[in-house]
C-alpha positions, 0 to 999 in steps of 0.5 A: 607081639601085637595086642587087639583091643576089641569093642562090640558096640550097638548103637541107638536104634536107627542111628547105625550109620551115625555111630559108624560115621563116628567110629571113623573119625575115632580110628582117625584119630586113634591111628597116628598115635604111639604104638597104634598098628591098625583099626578096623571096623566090622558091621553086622550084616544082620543088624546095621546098628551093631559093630565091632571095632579092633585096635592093633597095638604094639602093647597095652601100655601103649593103648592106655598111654593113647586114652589119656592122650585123647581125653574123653572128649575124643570118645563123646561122640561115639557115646552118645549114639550107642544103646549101651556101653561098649563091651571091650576087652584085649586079646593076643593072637595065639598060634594056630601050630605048636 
């Protein structure tokens, strides 16, 4: 069963654009690794500094397996722009029918 791992970020004031500059090249990044399914990202039409970025992954080991295969410098650029730290956490699909 697919995992999401979601991240709501808000970046510095007025550098919306840079941070969503930034998170595209994360999910380039991040999609042809093992286990990655897709990424999306979604702005809040309301205020263009705030994002939410999803990963779809085949398990959680997969998605820690990617992090460290990344290293941190693949995130330094997404650091950098945000006004505080991404809130993040995983979350599995539940079916709607029993």
């Amino acid at each position: 069963m697919t995992i999401l791992r979601h991240y709501v970020m808000t970046a510095a004031e007025g550098r919306g654009s840079e941070l969503r500059e930034a998170l595209v090249d994360l999910a380039t990044r991040v999609a042809p690794l093992a286990g990655s399914e897709r990424i999306e990202l979604f702005a809040d039409p309301r205020d263009p500094d705030s994002f939410i970025f999803i990963e779809h992954w085949s398990s959680i080991d997969c998605h820690k397996a990617a992090g460290t295969q990344l290293g941190k410098d693949a995130f330094a650029a997404v650091m950098a722009i945000l006004a505080r730290a991404p809130d993040g956490r995983y979350l599995q699909a539940m079916p709607l029918t029993t």
